[in-house]
C-alpha positions as CSV (number, residue, x, y, z in Angstrom):
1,X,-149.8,91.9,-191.9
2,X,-147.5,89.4,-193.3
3,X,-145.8,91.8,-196.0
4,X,-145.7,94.0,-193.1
5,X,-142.6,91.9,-191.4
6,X,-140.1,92.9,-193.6
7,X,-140.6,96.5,-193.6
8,X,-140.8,96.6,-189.5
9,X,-137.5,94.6,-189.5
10,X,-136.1,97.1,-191.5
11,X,-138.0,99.8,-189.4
12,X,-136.2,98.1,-186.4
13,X,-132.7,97.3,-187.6
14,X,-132.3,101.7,-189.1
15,X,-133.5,102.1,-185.5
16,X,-130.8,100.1,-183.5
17,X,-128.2,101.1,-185.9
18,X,-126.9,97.9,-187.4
19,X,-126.8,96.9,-190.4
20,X,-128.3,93.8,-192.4
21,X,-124.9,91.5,-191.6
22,X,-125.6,92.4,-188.0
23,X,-128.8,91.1,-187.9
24,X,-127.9,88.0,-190.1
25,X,-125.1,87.3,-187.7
26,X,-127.1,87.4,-184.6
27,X,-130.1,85.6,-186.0
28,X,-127.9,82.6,-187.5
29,X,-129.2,83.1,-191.2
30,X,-127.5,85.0,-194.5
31,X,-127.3,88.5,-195.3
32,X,-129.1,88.1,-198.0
33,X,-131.9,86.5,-196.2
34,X,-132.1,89.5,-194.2
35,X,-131.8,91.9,-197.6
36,X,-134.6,89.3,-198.7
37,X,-136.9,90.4,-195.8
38,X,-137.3,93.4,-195.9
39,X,-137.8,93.5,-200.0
40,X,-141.0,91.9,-199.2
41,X,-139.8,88.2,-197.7
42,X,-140.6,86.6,-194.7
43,X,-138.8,85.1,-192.2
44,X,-139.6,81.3,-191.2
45,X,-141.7,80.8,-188.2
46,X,-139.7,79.2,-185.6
47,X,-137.1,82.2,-186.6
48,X,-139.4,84.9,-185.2
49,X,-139.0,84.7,-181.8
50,X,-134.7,84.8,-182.1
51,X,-135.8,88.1,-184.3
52,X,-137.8,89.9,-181.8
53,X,-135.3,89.2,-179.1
54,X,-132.1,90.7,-180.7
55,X,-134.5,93.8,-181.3
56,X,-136.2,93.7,-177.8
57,X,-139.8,93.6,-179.2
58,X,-142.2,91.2,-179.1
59,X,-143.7,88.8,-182.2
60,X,-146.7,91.1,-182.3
61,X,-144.4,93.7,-182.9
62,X,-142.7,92.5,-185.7
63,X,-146.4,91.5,-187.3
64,X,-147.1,95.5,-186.6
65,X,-150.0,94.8,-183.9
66,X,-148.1,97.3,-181.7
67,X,-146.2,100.4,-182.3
68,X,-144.2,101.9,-180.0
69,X,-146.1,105.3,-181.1
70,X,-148.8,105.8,-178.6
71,X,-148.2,107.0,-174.8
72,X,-150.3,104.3,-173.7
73,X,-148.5,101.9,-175.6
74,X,-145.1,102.6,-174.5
75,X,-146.7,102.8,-170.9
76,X,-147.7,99.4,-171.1
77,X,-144.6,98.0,-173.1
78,X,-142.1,99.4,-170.2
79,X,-144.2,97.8,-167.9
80,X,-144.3,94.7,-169.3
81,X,-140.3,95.0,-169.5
82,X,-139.9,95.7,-165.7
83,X,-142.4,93.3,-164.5
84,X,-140.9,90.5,-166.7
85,X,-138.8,89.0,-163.3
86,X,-141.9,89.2,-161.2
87,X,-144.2,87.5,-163.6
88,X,-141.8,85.1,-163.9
89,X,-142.2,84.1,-159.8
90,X,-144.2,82.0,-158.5
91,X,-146.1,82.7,-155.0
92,X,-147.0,86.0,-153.3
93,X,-145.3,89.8,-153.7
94,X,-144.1,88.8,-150.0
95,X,-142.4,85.4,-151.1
96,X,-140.9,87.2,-153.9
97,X,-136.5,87.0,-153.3
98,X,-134.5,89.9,-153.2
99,X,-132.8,88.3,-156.3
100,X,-136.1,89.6,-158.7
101,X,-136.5,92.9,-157.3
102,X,-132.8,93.4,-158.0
103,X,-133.4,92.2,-161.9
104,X,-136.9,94.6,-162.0
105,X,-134.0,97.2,-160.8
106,X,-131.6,96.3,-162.8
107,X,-134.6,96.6,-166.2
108,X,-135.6,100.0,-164.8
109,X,-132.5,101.7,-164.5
110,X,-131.4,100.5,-168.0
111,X,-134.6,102.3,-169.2
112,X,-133.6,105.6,-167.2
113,X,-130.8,105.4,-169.2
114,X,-132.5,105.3,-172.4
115,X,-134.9,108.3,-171.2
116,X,-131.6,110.2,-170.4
117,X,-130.0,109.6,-173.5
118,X,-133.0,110.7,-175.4
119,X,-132.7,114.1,-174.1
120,X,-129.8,114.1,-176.2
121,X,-131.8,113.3,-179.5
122,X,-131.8,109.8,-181.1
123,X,-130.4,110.7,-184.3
124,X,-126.9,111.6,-182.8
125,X,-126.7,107.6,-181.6
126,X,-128.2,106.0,-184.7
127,X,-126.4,107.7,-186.9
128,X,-123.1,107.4,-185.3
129,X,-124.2,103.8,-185.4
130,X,-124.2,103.2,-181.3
131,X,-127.2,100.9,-180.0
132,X,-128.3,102.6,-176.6
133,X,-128.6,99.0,-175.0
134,X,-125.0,98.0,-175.8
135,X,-123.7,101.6,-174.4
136,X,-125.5,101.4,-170.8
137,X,-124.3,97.8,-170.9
138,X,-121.0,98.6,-171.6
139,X,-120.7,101.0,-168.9
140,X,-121.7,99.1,-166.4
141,X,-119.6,96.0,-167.1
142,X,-116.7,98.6,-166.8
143,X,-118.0,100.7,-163.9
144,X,-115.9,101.5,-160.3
145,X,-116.6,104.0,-157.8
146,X,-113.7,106.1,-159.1
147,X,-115.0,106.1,-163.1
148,X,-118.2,107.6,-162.6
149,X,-121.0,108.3,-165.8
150,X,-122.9,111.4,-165.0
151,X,-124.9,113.3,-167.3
152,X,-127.2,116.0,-166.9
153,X,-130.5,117.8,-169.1
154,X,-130.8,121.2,-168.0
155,X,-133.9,123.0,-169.5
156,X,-136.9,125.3,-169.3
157,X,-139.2,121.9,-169.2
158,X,-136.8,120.7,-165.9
159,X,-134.0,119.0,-164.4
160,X,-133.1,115.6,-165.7
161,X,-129.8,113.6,-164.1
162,X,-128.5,110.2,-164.4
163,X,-125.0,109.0,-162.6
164,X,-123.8,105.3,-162.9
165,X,-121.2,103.7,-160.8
166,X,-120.5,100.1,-159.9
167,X,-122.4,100.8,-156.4
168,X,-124.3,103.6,-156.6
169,X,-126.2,104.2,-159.4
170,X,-129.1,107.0,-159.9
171,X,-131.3,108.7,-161.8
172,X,-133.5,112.0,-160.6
173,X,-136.5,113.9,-163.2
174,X,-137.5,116.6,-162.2
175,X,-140.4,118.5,-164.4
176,X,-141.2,121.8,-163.8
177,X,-144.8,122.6,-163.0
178,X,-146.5,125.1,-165.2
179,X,-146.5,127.4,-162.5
180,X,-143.0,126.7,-161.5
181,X,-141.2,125.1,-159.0
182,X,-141.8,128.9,-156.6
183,X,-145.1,127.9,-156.2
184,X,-145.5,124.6,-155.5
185,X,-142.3,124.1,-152.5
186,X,-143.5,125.1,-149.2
187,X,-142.0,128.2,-147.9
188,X,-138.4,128.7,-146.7
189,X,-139.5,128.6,-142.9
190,X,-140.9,125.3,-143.0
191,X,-137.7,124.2,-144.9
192,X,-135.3,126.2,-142.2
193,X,-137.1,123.8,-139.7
194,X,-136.5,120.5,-141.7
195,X,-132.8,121.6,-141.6
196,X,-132.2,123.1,-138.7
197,X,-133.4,119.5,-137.4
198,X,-130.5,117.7,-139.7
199,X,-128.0,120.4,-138.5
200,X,-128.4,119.3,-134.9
201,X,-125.3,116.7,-134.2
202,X,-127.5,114.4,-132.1
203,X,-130.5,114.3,-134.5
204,X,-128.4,113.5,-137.5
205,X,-126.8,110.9,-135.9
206,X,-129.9,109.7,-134.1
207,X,-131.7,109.4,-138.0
208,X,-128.9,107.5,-139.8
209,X,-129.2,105.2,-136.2
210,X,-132.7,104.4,-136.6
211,X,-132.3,103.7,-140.1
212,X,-130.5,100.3,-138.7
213,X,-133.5,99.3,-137.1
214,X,-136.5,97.8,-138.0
215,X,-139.4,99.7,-139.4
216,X,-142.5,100.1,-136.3
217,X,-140.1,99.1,-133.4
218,X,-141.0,99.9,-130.4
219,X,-138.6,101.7,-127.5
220,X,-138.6,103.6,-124.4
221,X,-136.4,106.5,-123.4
222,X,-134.1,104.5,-121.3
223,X,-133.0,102.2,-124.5
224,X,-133.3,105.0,-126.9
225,X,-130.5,106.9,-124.8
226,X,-128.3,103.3,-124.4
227,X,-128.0,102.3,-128.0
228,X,-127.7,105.9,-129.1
229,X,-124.8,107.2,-126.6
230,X,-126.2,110.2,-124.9
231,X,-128.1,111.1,-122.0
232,X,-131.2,110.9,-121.5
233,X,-132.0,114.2,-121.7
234,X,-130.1,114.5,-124.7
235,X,-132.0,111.4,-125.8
236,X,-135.0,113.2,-125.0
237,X,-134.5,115.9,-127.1
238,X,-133.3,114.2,-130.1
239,X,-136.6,112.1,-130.5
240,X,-138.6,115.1,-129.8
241,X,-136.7,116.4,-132.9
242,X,-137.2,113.4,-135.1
243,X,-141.1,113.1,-133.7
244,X,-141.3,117.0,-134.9
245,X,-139.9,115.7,-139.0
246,X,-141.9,112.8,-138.7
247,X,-139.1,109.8,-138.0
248,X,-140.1,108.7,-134.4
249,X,-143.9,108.9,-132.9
250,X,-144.6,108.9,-129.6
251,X,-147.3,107.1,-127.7
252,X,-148.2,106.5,-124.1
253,X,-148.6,102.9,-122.2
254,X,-150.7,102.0,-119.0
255,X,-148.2,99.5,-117.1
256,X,-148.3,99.1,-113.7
257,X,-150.7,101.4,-112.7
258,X,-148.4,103.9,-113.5
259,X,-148.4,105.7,-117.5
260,X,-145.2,105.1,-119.8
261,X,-144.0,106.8,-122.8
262,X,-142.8,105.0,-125.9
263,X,-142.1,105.7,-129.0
264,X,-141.8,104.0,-132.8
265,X,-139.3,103.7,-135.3
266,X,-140.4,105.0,-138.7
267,X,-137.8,104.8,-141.1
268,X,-138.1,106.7,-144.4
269,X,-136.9,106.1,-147.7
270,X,-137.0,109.6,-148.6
271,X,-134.3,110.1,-145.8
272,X,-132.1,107.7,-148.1
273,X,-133.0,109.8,-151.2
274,X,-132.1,113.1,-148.9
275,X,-128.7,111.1,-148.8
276,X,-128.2,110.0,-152.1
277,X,-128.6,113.3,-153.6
278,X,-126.7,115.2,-151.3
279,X,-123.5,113.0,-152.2
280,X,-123.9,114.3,-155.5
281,X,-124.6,117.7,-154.1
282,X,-121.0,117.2,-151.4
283,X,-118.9,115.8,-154.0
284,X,-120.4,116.5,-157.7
285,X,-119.0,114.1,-160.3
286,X,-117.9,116.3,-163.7
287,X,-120.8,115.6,-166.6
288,X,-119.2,113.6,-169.7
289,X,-122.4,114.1,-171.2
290,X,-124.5,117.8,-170.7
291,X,-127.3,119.5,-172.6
292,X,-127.7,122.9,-170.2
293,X,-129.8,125.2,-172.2
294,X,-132.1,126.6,-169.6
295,X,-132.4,130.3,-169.7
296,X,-134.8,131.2,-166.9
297,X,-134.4,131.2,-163.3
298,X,-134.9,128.1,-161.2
299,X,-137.1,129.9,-158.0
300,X,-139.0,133.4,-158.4
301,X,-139.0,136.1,-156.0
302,X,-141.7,135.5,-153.0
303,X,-144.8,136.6,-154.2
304,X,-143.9,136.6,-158.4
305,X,-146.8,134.3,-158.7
306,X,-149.5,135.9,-156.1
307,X,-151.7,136.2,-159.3
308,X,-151.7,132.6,-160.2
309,X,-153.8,130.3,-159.3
């Protein structure tokens, strides 16, 4: 195992794309300790740990105890990776600050950056000597909202997309199902309902209202119709809207001898997803970076997969 370091610094190094001066340089030792190394030298001990951080593995990795070669394996590295900010708290999930989730963030979306890339092939980067990690970083030092990354893997397997900008970053995969995407969406009617309920002026405006409140709140019809601006019967039909996509439940309350009607706030992230994409969809950003190669269609005529089970 100990011969083994040199070879899976070497391993690492051809893999990030730098040479031996590079890593010399960012360790604080020679380049011919480096050359040393991987001809069968090992590095001191207390340089190990400076080693596996400029290559982003652990020790065990550089002893060849883990590979990044195995699903399971690279499963459990990336979770390590993302969770690093919330093992690093002490307390509850509910004490955790918002200060952690954003680094977790932060860790996963460089990752979705990597996964994008990679649809791309690896050998274009390493051999035009570009480390991935250095690139997303680089980007997003010099974001804005008017110089916008977007890049795009269009195949048979799917739809993979990744845009980043200083404030609103994403990244969408979409795999296609064996059976294709046909026949697994529900049908167009109950779609024409989910839209036909975002067309409406009042619903719309009602959704991106209750998205300002807090999650389970309760209401009655009389409030509803205050902080939203409309009658009531106007109010009255918007909730029943937002009750019929799931966004507002309604309940009844004994009070005073006499039965009320309330109802409950249920905000949704998906609702912020809807938005998100749909930005892209309203104003699509130009690809600097696309690999469109799919050939087949994305939907199949109504009943092309009766057969299938």
């Amino acid at each position: 195992m100990i011969e083994q370091i040199g070879a899976n610094i070497a391993e690492l190094r051809k893999a990030k794309g730098v040479k031996q001066e590079d890593v010399a340089k960012a360790v604080g030792v020679s380049s011919q300790a480096v050359s040393k190394w991987e001809n069968g030298g090992t590095p001191d001990i207390e340089l190990m740990p400076r080693i596996a951080d400029y290559f982003g593995v652990s020790i065990d990795r550089l002893f060849g105890r883990e590979t990044m070669n195995h699903d399971s394996n690279i499963g459990t590295q990336v979770t390590k990776y993302v969770a690093q900010p919330f093992d690093a708290c002490d307390g509850n999930t509910a004490d955790i600050p918002d200060e952690t989730h954003a680094a977790a963030m932060d860790r996963a979306m460089k990752i979705c950056w990597s996964v994008m890339l990679g649809f791309f092939g690896f050998k274009e980067f390493t051999e035009s000597g570009f480390e991935l990690r250095q690139i997303f970083d680089d980007i997003q030092k010099n974001a804005s909202d008017d110089a916008t990354i977007f890049a795009k893997a269009v195949n048979n397997a799917g739809i993979s997309f990744i845009s980043l900008t200083k404030n609103m970053p994403l990244f969408a995969l979409f795999p296609e199902p064996k059976q294709g995407w046909s026949a697994v969406l529900p049908k167009a009617e109950e779609y024409r309902k989910a839209f036909e309920a975002l067309a409406n002026q009042d619903i719309l405006n009602c959704l991106f209202l209750i998205h300002t409140k807090e999650p389970e709140k309760k209401f009655s019809l009389g409030h509803f119709a205050k902080i939203a601006g409309l009658s009531e019967d106007k109010a009255q039909a918007a909730l029943d809207g937002l009750a019929n996509i799931g966004y507002v439940e309604k309940f009844e309350i004994q009070l005073d001898d006499a039965q009320q009607t309330f109802y409950t706030i249920k905000p949704s992230h998906i609702f912020i997803a809807i938005l998100i994409l749909m930005k892209t969809y309203i104003h699509p950003p130009l690809a600097n970076a696309e690999a469109d190669v799919r050939t087949k269609p994305y939907l199949t005529q109504e009943g092309d997969n009766k057969n299938e089970k």
